[in-house]
C-alpha positions as a printed NumPy array, in Angstrom:
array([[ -5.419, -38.549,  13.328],
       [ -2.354, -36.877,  10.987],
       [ -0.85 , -34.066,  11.648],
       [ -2.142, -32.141,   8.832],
       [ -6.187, -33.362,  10.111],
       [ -5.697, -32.474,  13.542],
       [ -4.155, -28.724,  12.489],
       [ -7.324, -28.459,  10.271],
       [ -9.848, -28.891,  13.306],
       [ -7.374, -26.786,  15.839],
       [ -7.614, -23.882,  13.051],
       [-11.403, -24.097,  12.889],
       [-11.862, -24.592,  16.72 ],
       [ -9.325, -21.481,  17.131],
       [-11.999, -19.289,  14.58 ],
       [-14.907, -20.357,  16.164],
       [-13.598, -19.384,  19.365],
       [-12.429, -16.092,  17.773],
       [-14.156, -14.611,  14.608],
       [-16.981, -17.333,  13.159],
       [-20.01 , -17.329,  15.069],
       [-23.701, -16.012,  14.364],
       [-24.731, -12.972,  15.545],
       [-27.997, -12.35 ,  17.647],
       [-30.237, -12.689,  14.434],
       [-28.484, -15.9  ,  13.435],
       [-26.168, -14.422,  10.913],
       [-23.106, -15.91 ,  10.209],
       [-19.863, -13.558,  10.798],
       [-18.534, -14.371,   7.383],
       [-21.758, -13.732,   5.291],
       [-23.428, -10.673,   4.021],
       [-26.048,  -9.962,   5.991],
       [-27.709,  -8.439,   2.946],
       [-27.668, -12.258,   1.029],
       [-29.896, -14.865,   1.438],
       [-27.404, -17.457,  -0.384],
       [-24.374, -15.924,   1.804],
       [-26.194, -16.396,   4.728],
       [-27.506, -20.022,   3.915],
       [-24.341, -21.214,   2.903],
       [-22.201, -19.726,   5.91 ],
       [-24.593, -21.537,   8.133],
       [-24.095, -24.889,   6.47 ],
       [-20.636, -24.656,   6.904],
       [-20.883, -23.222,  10.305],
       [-23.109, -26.624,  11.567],
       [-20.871, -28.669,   9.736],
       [-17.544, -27.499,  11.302],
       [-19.611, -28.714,  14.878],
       [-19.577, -25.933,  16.96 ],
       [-21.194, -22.6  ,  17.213],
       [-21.922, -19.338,  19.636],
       [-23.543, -16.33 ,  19.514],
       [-21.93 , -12.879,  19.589],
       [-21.588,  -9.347,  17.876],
       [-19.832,  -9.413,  14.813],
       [-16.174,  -7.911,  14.874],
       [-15.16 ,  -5.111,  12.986],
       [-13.827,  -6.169,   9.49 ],
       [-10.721,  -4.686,  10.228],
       [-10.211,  -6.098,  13.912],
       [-12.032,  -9.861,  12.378],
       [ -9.189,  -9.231,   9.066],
       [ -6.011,  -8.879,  11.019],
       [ -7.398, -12.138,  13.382],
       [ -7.669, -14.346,  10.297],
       [ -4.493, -13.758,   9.554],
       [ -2.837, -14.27 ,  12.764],
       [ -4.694, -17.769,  12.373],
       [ -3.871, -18.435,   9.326],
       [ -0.066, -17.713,  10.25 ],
       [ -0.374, -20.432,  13.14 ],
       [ -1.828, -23.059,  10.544],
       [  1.004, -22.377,   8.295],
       [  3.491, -22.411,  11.309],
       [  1.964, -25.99 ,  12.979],
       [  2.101, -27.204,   8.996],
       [  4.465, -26.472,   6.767],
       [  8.057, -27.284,   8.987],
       [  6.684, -30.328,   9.245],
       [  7.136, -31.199,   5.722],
       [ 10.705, -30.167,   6.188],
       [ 11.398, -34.096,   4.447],
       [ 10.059, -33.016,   1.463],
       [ 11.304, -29.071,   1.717],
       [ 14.412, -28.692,   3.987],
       [ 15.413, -25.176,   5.005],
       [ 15.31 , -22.782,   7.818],
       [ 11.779, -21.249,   7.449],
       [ 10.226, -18.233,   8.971],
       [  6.538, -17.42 ,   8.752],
       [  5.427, -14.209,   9.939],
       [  2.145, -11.978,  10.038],
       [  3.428,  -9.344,   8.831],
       [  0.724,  -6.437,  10.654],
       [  2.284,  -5.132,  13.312],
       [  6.1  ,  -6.047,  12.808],
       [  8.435,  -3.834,  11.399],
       [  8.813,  -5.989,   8.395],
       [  8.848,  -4.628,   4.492],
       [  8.946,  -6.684,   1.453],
       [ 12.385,  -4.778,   1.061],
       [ 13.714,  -6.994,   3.907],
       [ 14.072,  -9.558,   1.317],
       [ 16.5  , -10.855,  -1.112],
       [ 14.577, -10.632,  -4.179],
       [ 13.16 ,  -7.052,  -3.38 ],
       [ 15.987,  -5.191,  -1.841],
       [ 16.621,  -3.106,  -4.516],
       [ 12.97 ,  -1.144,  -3.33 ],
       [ 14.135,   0.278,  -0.554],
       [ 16.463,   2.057,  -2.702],
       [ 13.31 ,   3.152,  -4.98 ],
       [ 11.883,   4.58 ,  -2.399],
       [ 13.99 ,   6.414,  -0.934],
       [ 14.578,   7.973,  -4.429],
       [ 10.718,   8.85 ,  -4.436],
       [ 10.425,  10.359,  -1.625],
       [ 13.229,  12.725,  -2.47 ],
       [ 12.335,  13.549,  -5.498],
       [  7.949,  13.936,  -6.383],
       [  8.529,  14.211,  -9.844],
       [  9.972,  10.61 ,  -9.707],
       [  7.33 ,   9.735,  -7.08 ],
       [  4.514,  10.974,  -9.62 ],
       [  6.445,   8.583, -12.311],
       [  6.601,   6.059, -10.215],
       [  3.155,   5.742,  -8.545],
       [  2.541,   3.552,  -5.629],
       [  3.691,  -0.146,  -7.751],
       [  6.392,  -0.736,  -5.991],
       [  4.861,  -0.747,  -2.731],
       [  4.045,  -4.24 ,  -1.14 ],
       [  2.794,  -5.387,   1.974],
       [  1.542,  -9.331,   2.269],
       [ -0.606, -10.176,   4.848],
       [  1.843, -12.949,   5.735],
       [  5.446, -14.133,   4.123],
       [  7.488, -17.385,   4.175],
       [ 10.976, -16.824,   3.976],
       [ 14.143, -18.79 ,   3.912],
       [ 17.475, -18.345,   5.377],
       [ 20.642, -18.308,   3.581],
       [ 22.517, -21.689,   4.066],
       [ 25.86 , -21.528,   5.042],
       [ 28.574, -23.672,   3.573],
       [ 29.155, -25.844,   6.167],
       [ 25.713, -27.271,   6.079],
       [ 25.847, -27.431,   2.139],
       [ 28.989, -29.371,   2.761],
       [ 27.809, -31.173,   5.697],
       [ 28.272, -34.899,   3.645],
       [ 30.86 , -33.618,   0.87 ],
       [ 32.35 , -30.849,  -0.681],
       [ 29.916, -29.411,  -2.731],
       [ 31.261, -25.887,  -3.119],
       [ 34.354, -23.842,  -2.338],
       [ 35.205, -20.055,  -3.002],
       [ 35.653, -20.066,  -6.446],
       [ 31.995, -20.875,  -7.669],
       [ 28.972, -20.2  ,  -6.827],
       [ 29.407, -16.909,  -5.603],
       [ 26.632, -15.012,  -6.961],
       [ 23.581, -17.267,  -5.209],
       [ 21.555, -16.083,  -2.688],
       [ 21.192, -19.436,  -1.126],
       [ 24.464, -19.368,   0.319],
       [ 25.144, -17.002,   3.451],
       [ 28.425, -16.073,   2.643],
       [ 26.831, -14.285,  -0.481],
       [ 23.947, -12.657,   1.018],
       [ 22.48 , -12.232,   4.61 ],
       [ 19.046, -11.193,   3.32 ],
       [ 16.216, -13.976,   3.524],
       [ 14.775, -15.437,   0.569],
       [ 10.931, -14.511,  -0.004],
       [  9.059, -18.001,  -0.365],
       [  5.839, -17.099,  -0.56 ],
       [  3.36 , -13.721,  -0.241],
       [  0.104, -15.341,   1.713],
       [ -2.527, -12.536,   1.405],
       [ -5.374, -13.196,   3.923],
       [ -9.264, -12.015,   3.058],
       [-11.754, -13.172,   5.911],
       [-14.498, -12.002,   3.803],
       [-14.266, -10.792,  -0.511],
       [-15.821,  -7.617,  -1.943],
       [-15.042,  -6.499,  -5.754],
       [-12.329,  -4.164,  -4.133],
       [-10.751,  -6.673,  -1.832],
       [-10.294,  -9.261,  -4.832],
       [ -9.011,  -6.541,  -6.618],
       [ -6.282,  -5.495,  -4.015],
       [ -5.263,  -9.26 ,  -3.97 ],
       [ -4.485,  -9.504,  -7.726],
       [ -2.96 ,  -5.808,  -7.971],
       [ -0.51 ,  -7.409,  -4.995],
       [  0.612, -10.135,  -6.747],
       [  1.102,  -8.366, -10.19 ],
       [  3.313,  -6.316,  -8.262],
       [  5.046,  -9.048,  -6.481],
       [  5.765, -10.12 , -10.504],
       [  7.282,  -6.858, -11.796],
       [  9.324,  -5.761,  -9.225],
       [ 10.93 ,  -9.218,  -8.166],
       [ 14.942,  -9.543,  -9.3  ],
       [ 15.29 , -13.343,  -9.161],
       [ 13.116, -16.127,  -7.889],
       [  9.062, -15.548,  -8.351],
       [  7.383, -16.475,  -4.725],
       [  4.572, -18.395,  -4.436],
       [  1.585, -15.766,  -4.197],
       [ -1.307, -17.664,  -2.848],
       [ -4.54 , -15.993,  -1.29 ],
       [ -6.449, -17.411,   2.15 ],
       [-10.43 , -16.721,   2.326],
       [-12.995, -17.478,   4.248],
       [-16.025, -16.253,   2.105],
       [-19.094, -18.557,   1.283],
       [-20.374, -17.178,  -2.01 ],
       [-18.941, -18.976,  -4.826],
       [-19.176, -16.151,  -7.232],
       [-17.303, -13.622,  -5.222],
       [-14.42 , -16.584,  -4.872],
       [-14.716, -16.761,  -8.305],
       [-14.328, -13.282,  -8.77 ],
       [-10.585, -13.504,  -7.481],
       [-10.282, -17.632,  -8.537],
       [-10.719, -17.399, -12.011],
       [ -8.208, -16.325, -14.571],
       [ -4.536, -16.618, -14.247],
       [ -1.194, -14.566, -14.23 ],
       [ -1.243, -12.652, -10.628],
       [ -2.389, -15.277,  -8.498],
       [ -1.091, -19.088,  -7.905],
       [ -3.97 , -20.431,  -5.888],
       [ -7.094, -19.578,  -3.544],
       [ -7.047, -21.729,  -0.811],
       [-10.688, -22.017,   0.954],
       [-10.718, -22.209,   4.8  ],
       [-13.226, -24.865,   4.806],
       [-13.762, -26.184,   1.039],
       [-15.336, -30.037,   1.343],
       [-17.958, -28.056,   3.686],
       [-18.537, -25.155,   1.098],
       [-19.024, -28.368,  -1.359],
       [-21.642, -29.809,   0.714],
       [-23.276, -26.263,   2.167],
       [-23.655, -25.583,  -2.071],
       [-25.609, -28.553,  -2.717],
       [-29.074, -27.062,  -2.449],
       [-27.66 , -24.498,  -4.826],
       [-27.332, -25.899,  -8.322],
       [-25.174, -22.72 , -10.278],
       [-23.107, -22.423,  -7.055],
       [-22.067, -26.156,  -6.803],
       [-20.946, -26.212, -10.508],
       [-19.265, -23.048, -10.199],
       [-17.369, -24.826,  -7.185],
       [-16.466, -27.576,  -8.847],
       [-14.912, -25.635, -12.674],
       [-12.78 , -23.579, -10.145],
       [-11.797, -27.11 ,  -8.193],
       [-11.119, -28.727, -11.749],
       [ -9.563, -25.609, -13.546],
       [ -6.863, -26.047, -10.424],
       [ -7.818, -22.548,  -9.113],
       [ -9.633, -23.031,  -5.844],
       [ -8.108, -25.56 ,  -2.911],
       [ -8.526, -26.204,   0.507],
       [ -6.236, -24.673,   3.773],
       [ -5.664, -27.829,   3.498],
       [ -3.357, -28.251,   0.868],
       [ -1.903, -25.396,   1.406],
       [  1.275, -26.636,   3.226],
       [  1.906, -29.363,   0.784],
       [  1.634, -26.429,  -2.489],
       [  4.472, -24.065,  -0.114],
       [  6.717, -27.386,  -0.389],
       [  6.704, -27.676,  -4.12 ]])
């Protein structure tokens, strides 16, 4: 089995044994209780992914901050591996509970500075509102090369160019935001809406490179994916933490399987999957 396979089924076996399971009615962890479809669906993917137990459900902000953690360990077993097809010295971090601000890196430095300013001054705060302020679930960042390494075969750059890039060390020590991975276990109108408003932001207040802004989710109601999925501009991709079971769990459901599919074919909606391979691009 690849690499990329056997990370799928430890991810899965690592949520099962964590956050998806059925409750004592038989309710999936990841579905509203309150929809029949939701519920249905959940518990086709559930059967399909093997294994199941029987627990209370977590609270959404306890089950949230799990997700992510797992998600960050996919990314982590993943993406380094592809290191023949993206070379660099990568860091992925969860971001919850680490003293980590999207200040910390290179293309968003200049916010710290903003906010400082704000909080000195509440007429600028007022002008300002809260736009500035970012905080992904998880980030992949890159070091700073140094020069020996870029000139590890030939000379390929000396101190008089060049000297303005943040890819070299001896310009910058700050790390180089990759990508913003914002993690959502479950999707309400509001959550979908805090993804989007966190990658418009990510757009206006970058100076330099755009990072990929992708979001995570493990909700089983095509509509509310579609609710975040569809349309372009603030987000690259929603990656689905189980889609070919979602596919086959939506079979029984006509308008759900053809939604499924335009957000597959409009390039809007992949599987955790693929995810790795789109963070090398």
């Amino acid at each position: 089995m690849s690499l990329i396979s056997t990370a799928r089924k430890q991810f899965h076996a690592t949520l099962i044994n964590s956050i998806l399971f059925t409750n004592q009615s038989g309710v999936p962890t990841n579905a509203d209780k309150a929809s029949r479809i939701s519920i249905d669906i959940a518990k086709s993917i559930l059967e399909q992914l093997k294994r199941s137990s029987i627990a209370n459900r977590l609270p959404g902000q306890s089950s949230g901050n799990q997700f992510e953690q797992i998600v960050q360990q996919f990314t982590e077993a993943t993406f380094p591996a592809l290191s023949n097809l993206r070379p660099g010295v990568w860091h992925i971090d969860q971001v919850t509970g680490k003293r980590l601000t999207i200040s910390d890196f290179e293309q968003f430095v200049h916010l710290d500075a903003l906010d400082r300013a704000a909080r000195e001054n509440a007429e600028l705060a007022t002008a300002l509102g809260n736009d500035y302020f970012i905080k992904p679930d998880i980030v992949v960042s890159r070091s700073p090369e140094n020069d020996e390494f870029i000139n590890g075969s030939e000379l390929i750059v000396d101190t008089t160019t060049s000297n303005l890039t943040p890819l070299r060390s001896v310009n910058t020590s700050q790390k180089l935001l990759h990508a913003s991975i914002s993690c959502k276990w479950t999707l309400r109108s509001d959550r979908a809406q805090n993804a989007r408003s966190e990658g418009l932001n990510l757009v206006k207040n970058r100076k330099g490179s755009l990072p990929h802004i992708v979001v995570v989710t493990g909700e089983p109601v095509p509509a509310r994916i579609a609710s975040l999925a569809l349309g372009t501009g603030e987000i690259d991709m929603v990656y689905h933490f189980a889609l070919p079971e979602l596919q086959v769990a939506c079979q029984n459901f006509p308008d759900a399987a053809e939604l499924i599919e335009i957000m597959i074919n409009g390039k809007r909606l992949k599987d955790i999957s693929d995810l790795p391979f789109d963070l090398a691009i």
